[in-house]
N, C-alpha and C positions, 0 to 999 in steps of 0.2 A: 365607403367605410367598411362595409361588411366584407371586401374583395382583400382590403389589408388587412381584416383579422383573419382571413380564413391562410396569408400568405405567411404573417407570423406562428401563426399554427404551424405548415407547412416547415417553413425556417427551422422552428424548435424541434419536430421530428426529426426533418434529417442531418442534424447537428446533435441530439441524442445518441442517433444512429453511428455516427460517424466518433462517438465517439467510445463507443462499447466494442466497436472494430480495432480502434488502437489502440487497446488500454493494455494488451501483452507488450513485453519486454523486460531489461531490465532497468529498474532505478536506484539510482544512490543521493545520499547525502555525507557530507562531511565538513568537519568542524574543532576546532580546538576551544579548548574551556578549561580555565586553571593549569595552560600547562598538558593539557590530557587529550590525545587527540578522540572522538564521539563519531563515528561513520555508521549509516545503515545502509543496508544493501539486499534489494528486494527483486525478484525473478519474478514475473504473473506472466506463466503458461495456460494454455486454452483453460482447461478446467482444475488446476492448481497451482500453489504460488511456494516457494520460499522465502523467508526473510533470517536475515542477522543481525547481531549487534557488537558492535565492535567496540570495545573500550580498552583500558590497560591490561587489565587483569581477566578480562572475560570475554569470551566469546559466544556468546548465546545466540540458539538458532533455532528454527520450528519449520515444519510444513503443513500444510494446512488447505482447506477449499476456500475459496473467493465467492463474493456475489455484488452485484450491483443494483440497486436503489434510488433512482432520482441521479444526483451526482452524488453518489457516496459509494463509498467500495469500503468494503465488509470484509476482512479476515477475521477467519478461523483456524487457528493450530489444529493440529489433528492430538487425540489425547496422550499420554505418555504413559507406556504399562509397566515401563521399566525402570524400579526402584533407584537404580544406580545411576542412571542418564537422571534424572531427575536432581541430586543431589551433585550433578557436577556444573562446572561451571560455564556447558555448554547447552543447560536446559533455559530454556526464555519463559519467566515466572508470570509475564503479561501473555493470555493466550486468544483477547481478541483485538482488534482494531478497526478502526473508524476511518478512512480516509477521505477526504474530498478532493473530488477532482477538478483540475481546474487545467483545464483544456486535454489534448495529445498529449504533451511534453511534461507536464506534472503533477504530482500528487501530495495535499497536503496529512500529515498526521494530524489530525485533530486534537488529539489530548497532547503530545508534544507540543504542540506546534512551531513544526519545521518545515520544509518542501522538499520533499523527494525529486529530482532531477532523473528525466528518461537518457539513457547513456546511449 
């Protein structure tokens, strides 16, 4: 009994591990709603990410630092000092995010909840 918990132990480290190894690349989602097509599209480089938002009329986008927690992945915009980017319609007015992660290949947004697909 004790040789199987100490192998689940084992198992959950290095499936942890394995998975803070793949979590760069890029991910999309996409989707139509009323007619309108809704796509995000998210880049997680070593130590920072991009994200966008795509809808009809706007293009909103950020950069920002990442972090990882358990299986949750943490975005943060980086802040915006310029008044004018701010007011157009390519500032993203949400500047943190929640994701779970749910294996190598995807990520969920949490308050959406959508699944980001690894491309």
């Amino acid at each position: 009994m004790r040789k199987l918990g100490m192998f689940y132990c084992l198992f959950f480290i290095v499936c942890s591990c394995t998975i803070k190894k793949n979590i760069s690349g890029n991910y999309q989602y996409k989707s139509v709603s009323n007619g309108f097509t809704k796509e995000y599209n998210l880049s997680i480089r070593k130590d920072s990410f991009d994200m966008a938002y795509k809808s009809q009329d706007a293009y909103p986008n950020c950069v920002g630092k990442w972090e990882i927690f358990q299986d949750t992945l943490y975005l943060r915009c980086n802040k915006e000092n310029v008044v004018t980017n701010m007011l157009s319609n390519g500032y993203m007015n949400k500047r943190d995010y929640k994701l779970k992660i749910i294996g190598n290949q995807k990520l969920m947004m949490i308050e959406e909840n959508i699944v980001l697909n690894k491309k």
